[in-house]
C-alpha positions in Angstrom: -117.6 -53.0 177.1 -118.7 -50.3 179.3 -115.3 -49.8 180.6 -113.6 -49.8 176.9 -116.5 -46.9 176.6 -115.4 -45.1 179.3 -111.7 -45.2 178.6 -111.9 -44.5 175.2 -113.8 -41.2 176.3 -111.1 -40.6 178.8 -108.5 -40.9 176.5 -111.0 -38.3 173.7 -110.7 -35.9 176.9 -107.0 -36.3 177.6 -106.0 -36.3 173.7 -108.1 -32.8 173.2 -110.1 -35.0 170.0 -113.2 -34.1 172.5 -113.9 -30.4 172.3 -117.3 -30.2 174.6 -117.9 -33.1 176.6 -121.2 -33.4 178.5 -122.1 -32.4 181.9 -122.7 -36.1 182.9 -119.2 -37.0 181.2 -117.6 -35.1 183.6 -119.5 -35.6 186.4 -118.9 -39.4 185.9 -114.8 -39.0 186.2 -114.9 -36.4 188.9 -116.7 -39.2 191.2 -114.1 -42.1 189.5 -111.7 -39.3 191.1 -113.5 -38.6 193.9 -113.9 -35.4 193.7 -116.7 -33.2 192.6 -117.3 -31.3 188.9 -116.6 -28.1 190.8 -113.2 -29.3 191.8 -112.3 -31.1 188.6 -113.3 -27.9 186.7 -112.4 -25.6 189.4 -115.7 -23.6 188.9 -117.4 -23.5 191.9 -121.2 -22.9 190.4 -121.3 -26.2 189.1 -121.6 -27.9 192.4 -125.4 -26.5 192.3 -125.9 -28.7 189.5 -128.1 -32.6 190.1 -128.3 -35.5 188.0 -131.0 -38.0 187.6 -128.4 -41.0 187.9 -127.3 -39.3 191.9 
């Protein structure tokens, strides 16, 4: 279920239906891609950012 979740929010992103994701969406698929927000959003302030999940 959490998967369908995920890829269903993935797919929101990819399809443009989702306009403003959240913070924690993104951070979520940058670490799925290994990479950080800063790099998947290449904006470089955002690596400052924490989570409570980290």
């Amino acid at each position: 279920m959490i998967i369908e979740k995920s890829q269903s929010k993935i797919e929101n992103l990819m399809k443009g239906k989702t306009k403003n994701p959240k913070l924690k969406t993104l951070h979520k698929l940058a670490i799925g891609l290994n990479m950080t927000v800063s790099e998947l959003l290449n904006f470089p302030e955002m690596n400052e950012s924490t989570f409570d999940d980290e």
